[in-house]
C-alpha positions in Angstrom: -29.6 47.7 9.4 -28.7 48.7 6.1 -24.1 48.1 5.8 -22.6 51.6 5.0 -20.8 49.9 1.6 -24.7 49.6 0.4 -25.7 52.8 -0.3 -21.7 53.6 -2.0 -22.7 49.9 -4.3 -25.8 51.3 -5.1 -24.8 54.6 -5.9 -22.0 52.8 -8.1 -24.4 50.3 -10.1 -26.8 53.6 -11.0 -24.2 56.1 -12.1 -22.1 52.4 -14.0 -25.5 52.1 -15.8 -25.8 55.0 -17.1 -22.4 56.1 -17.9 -22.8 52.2 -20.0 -25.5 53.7 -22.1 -23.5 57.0 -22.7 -20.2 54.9 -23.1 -22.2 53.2 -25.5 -23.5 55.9 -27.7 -20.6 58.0 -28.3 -18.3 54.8 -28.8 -21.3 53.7 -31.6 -21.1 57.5 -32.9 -17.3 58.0 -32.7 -17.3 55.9 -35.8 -13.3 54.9 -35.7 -14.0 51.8 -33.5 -15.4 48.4 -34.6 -18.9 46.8 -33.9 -16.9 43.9 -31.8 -14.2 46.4 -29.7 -17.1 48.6 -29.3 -19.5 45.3 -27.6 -16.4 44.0 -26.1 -16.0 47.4 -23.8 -19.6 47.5 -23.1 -19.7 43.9 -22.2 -16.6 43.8 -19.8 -17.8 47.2 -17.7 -20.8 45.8 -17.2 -19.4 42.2 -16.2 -17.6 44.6 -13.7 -20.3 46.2 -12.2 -22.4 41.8 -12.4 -19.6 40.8 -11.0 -19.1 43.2 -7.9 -23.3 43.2 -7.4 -22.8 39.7 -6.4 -19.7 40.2 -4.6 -21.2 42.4 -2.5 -24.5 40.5 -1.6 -22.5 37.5 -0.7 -19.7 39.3 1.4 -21.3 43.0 2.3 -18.4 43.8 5.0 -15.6 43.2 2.3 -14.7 45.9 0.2 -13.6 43.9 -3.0 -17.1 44.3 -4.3 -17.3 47.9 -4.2 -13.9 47.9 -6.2 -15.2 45.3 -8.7 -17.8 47.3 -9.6 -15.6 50.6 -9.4 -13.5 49.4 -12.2 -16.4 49.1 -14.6 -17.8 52.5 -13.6 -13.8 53.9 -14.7 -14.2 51.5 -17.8 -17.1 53.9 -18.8 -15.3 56.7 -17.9 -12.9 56.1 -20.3 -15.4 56.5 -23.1 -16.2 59.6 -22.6 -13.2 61.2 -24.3 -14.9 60.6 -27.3 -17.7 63.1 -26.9 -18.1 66.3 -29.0 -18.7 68.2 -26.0 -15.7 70.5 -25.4 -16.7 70.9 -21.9 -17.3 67.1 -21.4 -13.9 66.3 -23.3 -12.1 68.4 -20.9 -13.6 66.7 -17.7 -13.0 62.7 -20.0 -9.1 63.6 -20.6 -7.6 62.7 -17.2 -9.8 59.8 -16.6 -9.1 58.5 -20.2 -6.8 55.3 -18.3 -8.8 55.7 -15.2 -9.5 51.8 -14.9 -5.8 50.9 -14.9 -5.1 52.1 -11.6 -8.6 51.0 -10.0 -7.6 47.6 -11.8 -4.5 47.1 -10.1 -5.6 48.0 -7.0 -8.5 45.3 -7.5 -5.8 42.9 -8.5 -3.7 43.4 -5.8 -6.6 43.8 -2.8 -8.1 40.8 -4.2 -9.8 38.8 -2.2 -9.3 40.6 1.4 -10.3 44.0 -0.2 -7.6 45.6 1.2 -3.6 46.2 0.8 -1.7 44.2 2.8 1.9 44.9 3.0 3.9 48.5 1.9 4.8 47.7 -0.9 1.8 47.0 -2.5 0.3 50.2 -1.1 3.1 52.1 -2.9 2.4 50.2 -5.8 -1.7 51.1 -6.0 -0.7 55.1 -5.1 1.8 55.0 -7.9 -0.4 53.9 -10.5 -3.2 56.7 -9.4 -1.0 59.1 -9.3 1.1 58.2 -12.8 -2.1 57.6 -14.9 -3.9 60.7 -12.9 -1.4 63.5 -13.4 -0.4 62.1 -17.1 -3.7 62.9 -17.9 -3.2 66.2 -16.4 -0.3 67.1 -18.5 -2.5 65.7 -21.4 -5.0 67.9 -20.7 -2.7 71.4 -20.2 -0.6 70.3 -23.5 -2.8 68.7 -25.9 -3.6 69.7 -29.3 -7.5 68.7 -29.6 -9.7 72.0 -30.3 -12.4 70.2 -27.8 -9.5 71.1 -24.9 -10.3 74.0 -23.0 -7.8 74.2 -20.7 -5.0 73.6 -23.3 -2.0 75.6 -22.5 0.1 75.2 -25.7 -1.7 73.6 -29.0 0.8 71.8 -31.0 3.8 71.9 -28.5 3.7 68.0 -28.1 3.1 67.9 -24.7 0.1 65.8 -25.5 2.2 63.0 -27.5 4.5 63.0 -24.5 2.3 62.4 -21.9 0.5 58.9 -23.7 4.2 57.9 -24.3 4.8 58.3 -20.8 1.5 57.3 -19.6 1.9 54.4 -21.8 5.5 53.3 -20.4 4.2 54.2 -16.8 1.2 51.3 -17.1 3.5 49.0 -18.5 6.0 49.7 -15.4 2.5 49.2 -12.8 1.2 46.2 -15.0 4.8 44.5 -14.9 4.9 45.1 -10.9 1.1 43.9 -10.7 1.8 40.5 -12.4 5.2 40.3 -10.7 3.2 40.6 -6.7 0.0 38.4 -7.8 2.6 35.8 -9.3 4.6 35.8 -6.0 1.5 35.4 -3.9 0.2 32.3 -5.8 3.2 31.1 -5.7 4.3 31.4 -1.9 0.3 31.2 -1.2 -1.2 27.9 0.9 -3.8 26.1 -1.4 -6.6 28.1 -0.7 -5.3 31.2 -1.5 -4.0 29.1 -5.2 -7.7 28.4 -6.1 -8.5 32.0 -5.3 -6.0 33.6 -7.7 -5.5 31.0 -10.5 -8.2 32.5 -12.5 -6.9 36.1 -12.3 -3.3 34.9 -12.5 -4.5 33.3 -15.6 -5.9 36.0 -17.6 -3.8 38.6 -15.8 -0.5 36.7 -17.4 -2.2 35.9 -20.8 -3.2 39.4 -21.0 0.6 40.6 -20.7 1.1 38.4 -22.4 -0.4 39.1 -25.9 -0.8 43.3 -25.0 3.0 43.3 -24.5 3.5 41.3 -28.0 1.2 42.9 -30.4 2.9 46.5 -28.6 5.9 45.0 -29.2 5.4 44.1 -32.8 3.8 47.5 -33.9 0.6 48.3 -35.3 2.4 48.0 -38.8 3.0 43.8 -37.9 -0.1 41.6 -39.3 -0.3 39.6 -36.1 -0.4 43.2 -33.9 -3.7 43.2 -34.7 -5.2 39.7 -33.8 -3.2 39.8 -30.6 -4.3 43.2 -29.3 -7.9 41.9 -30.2 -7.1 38.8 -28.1 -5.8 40.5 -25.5 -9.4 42.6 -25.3 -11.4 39.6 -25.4 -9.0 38.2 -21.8 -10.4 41.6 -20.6 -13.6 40.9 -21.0 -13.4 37.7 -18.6 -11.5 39.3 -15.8 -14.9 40.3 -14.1 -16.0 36.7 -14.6 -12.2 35.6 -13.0 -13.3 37.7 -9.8 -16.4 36.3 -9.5 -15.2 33.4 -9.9 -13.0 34.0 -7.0 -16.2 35.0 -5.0 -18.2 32.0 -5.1 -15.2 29.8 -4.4 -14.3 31.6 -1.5 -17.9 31.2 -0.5 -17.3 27.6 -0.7 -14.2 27.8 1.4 -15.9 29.0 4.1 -18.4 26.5 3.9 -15.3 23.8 3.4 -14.0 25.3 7.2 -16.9 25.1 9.0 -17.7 21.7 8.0 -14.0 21.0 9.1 -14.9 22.4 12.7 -17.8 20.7 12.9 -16.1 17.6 12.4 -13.4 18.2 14.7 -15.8 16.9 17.3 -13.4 15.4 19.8 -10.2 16.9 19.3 -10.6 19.3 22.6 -11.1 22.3 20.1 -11.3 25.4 22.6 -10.9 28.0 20.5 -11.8 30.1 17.3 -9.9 28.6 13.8 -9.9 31.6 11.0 -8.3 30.7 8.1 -6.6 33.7 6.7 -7.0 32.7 3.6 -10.6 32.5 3.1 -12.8 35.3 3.2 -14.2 37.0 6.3 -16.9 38.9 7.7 -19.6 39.0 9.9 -21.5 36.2 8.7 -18.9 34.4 8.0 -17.2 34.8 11.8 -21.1 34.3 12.9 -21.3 31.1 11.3 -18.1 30.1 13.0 -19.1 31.3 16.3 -22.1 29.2 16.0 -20.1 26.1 14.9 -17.6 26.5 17.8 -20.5 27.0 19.9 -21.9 23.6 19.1 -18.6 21.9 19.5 -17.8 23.2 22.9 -21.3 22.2 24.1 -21.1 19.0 22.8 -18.2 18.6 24.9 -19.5 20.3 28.0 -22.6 18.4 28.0 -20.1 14.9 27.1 -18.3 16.1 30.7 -21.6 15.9 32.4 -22.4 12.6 31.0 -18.5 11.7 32.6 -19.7 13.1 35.7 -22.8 11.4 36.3 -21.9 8.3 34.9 -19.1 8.3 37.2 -21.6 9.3 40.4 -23.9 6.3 39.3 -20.8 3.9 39.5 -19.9 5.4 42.8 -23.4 4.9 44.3 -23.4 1.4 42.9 -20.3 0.5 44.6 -21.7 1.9 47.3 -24.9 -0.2 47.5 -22.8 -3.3 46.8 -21.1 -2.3 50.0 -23.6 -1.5 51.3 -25.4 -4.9 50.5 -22.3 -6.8 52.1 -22.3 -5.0 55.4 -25.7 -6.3 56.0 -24.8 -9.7 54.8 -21.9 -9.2 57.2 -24.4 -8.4 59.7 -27.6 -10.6 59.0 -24.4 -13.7 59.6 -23.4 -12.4 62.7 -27.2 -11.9 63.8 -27.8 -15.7 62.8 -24.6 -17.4 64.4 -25.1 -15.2 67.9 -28.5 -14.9 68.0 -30.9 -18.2 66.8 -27.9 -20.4 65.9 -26.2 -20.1 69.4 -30.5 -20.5 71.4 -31.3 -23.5 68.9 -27.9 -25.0 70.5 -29.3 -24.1 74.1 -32.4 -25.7 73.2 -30.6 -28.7 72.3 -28.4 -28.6 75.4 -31.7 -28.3 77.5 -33.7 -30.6 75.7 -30.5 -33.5 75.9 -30.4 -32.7 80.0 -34.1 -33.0 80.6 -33.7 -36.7 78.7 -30.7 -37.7 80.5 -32.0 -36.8 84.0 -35.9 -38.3 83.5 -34.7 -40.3 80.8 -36.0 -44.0 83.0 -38.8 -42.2 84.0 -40.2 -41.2 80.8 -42.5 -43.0 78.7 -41.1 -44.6 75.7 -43.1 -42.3 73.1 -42.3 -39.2 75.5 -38.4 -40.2 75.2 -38.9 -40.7 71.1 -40.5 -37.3 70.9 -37.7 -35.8 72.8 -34.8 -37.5 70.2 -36.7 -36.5 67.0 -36.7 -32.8 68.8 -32.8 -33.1 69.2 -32.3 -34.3 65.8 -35.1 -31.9 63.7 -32.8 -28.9 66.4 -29.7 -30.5 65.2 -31.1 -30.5 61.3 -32.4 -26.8 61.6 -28.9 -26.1 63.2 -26.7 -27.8 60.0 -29.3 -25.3 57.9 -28.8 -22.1 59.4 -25.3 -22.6 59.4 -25.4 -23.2 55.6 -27.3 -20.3 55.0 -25.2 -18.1 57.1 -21.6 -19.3 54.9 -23.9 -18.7 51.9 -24.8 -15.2 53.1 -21.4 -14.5 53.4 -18.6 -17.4 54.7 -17.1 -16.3 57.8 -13.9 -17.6 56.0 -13.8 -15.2 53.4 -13.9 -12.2 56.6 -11.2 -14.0 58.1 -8.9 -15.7 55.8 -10.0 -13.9 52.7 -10.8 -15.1 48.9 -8.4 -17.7 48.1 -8.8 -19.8 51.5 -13.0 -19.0 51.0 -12.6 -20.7 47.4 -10.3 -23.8 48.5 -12.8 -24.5 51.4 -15.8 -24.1 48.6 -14.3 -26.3 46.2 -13.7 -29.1 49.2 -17.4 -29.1 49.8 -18.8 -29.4 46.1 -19.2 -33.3 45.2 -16.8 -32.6 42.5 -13.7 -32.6 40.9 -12.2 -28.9 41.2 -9.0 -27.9 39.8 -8.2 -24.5 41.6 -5.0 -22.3 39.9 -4.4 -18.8 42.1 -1.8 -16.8 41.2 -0.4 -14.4 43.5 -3.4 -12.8 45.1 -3.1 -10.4 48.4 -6.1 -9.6 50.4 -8.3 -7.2 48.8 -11.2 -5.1 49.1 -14.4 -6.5 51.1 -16.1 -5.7 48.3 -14.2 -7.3 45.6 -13.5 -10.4 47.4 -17.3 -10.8 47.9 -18.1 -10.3 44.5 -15.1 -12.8 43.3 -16.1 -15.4 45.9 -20.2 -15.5 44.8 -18.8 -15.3 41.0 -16.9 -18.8 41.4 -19.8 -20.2 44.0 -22.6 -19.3 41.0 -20.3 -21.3 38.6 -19.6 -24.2 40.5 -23.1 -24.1 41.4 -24.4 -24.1 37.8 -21.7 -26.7 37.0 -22.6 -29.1 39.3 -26.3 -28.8 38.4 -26.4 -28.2 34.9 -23.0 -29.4 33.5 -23.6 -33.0 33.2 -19.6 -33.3 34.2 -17.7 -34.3 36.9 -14.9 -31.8 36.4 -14.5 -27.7 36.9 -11.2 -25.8 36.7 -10.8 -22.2 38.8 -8.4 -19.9 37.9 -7.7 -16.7 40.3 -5.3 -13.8 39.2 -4.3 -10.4 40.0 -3.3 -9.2 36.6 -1.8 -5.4 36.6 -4.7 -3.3 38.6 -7.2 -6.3 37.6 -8.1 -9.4 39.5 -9.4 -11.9 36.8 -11.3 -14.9 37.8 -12.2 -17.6 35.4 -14.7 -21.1 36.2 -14.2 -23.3 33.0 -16.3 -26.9 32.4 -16.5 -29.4 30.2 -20.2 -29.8 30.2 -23.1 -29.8 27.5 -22.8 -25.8 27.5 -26.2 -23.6 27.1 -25.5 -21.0 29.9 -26.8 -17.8 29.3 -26.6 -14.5 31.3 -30.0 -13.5 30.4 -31.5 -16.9 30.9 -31.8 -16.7 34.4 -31.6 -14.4 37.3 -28.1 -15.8 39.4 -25.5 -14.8 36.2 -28.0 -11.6 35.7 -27.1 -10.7 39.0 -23.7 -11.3 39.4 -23.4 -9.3 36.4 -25.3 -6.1 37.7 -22.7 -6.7 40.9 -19.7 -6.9 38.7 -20.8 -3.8 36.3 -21.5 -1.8 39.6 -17.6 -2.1 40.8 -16.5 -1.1 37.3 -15.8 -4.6 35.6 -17.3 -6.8 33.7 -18.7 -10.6 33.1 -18.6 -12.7 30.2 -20.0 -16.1 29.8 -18.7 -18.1 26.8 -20.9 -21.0 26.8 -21.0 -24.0 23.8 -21.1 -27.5 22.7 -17.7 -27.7 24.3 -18.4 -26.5 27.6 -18.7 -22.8 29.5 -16.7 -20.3 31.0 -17.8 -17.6 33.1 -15.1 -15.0 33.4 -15.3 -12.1 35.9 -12.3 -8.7 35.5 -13.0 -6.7 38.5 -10.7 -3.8 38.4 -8.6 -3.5 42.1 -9.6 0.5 41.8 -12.5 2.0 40.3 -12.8 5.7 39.1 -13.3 7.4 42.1 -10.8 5.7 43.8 -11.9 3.9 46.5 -11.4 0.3 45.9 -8.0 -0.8 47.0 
């Protein structure tokens, strides 16, 4: 759909042209104005009209570009004062400074397109109002036979209104300068690179029109600096547009920001009063915020499940050590305790037939008793390997002393001060230091192993250190692989530092994990 400032723009750009061409003409025909002043004019209205085109295709919802291009159709209208037509003079008079007060009000709307404090409103509706009804009284008190609404010919009403229309702009123009000045210079950077280039030729225009005025058409330099002064006027339009393509790149600058702000918790919609804004603009910032806030929602989903997938994995560790629990208590008081009956039986029937018996019937039944007695020593090795009834009972640090007694080697055990902990935990400690040792005592080549068990803050740290040839490697077999899945799944982790001067396997199991259910 078609923004209601398009059709006004258009209508502006087709009645600017042609007023250009007719501005033209009778500026060419008046004959009192030179070839440059004459290209200058032409040049700078339609830099106006260039200028607020563009304006108005980057930024259709802001109004500056219908008032860029308005000043350059009042440029124009300015010329026509210096038709022949009596009836066309008459309508030219009170619009013969018409691009002062249009100019000021660009100057001070700039780049919001619109007045944004009281003052500044009573400024704009002064200069309208001053410039409009001086040309008012020029018209009802001029001289010119092309009048045809003149009151009194020759009176001097006409020479009193340009001398008051004339102190009236330089009043306006003084107060302009005085406003843009104080917003540059109370202005946040933005805002600065905005308004430099109009501040610029805005003051170097007061500049030299307010010395050559000063000096009198009479002073050689009057000339030279009035001409200077037009040729600053010329680039104003190229000072707005200016202005428009760097505020296009401000808001490019700000939604790059909020992209980037990834992270921060951004939760809301940053506008930057200082750049300008419209629907694109606020659409493009929409859809930047947008992408932020999704990136974080789908981040807290990641949390989520990641933190569900720990939970089950603590959960099938525990899960793993109940049966273990079980499966031990299944071997020692089911076929552990009926091998021992078998024994019993087998011992009784020897002892009661025992002279009886032939000798290879009473060898048969010994090597039974023993190859019982062997099975027995086995299953009971397997069940402390399962899980050591030990560790249920007495709990990690007595399960450790009473592993490091049975390994044929030298084992230097440091505990700090560790309470009983969770089942799970203490399992997971207990199988960390048995692996070691294990590896040690196979691997190593050494005679020698040092155990260290601490509870450090919310952390129980357990450290098996040899001096062996080194080459361990987590992923070189499946027993550190393991322990290492077991470790990750309660929320810590295992490192195995392994060299020329030895290895240490180091497990941090933390005492709680996210959820919350470790103790």
């Amino acid at each position: 759909m078609q923004h209601p400032r398009t059709l006004a723009m258009t209508g502006l750009l087709a009645a600017g042209s042609a007023l250009g061409v007719v501005a033209l003409t009778l500026k060419a025909g008046e004959g009192t104005h030179t070839a440059l002043d004459t290209a200058l004019s032409t040049t700078t209205g339609y830099l106006f009209l260039l200028a607020g085109a563009v304006a108005h295709v980057r930024r259709p919802a802001n109004p500056i570009g219908v008032l860029i291009a308005l000043a350059g159709v009042a440029l124009f209208l300015e010329d026509l004062q210096f038709t022949r037509n009596p009836v066309l003079y008459t309508v030219a008079v009170p619009l013969r400074a018409a691009s002062s007060p249009v100019i000021a009000h660009l100057v001070l709307a700039f780049p919001h397109g619109r007045l944004r404090s009281r003052w500044e409103r009573l400024l704009v509706a002064a200069a309208y109002l001053v410039v409009l009804g001086s040309g008012v009284v020029g018209l009802l008190f001029g001289d010119d036979p092309r009048d045809l609404l003149a009151l009194s010919p020759g009176s001097g009403g006409g020479a009193f209104a340009d001398r008051a229309l004339e102190l009236a702009a330089t009043a306006i123009s003084a107060g302009v300068v005085v406003v843009l000045l104080y917003r540059w210079l109370t202005g946040r950077l933005p805002q600065r690179r905005l308004l430099s280039p109009v501040v610029v030729i805005a003051l170097a225009g007061a500049l030299t029109s307010g010395t050559g005025t000063a000096l009198g058409d009479a002073h050689p330099l009057s000339g030279p600096l009035l001409q200077a002064y037009r040729i600053l006027f010329c680039l104003w339009p190229l000072a707005f547009l200016a202005g428009v393509l760097r505020a296009r790149v401000g808001n490019a600058e700000m939604i790059r920001l909020l992209l980037e702000r990834d992270g921060t918790g951004l939760a809301a919609l940053v506008q930057d009063d200082e750049v300008w804004k419209d629907s694109r603009s606020i659409d493009a910032l929409n859809a930047a915020a947008g992408l932020v806030l999704d990136n974080q929602r789908l981040t807290a989903e990641l949390e989520q499940r990641l933190a569900e997938v720990r939970a089950s994995r603590a959960r099938l560790v525990a899960a793993g050590d109940e049966e273990r629990r079980r499966l031990e208590r299944d071997l020692h008081d089911g076929a552990q305790q009926r091998l021992v009956s078998v024994v019993l039986l087998l011992r009784m029937a020897g002892r009661r037939s025992g002279a009886e018996l032939p000798p290879e019937i009473r060898a048969l039944l010994t090597g039974a008793v023993d190859e019982l007695q062997t099975a027995i020593t086995e299953l009971r090795e397997l069940a402390r390997g399962i899980r050591p009834a030990i560790l249920t009972e007495a709990g990690l640090v007595a399960a450790v002393r009473s592993l490091a007694d049975r390994i044929p080697m030298e084992v230097a055990l440091t505990v700090g001060t560790v309470p009983r902990l969770d089942a799970a935990v203490e399992a997971t400690a207990y199988f960390v230091t048995s692996e070691a040792l294990t590896n040690a005592l196979k691997h190593a080549r050494t005679d020698r192993a040092d155990v260290r068990i601490e509870v450090t803050g919310a952390e129980l740290r357990v450290a098996v250190t040899d001096a062996g040839v080194g080459g361990a490697d987590v992923e070189g077999g499946t027993g550190l692989a393991g322990l290492r899945d077991r470790v990750q799944a309660l929320g810590g982790e295992l490192d195995v530092a392994s060299g020329a001067g030895g290895t240490t396997v180091t497990a941090v199991i933390p005492l709680a994990d996210p959820g919350g259910t470790f103790t």
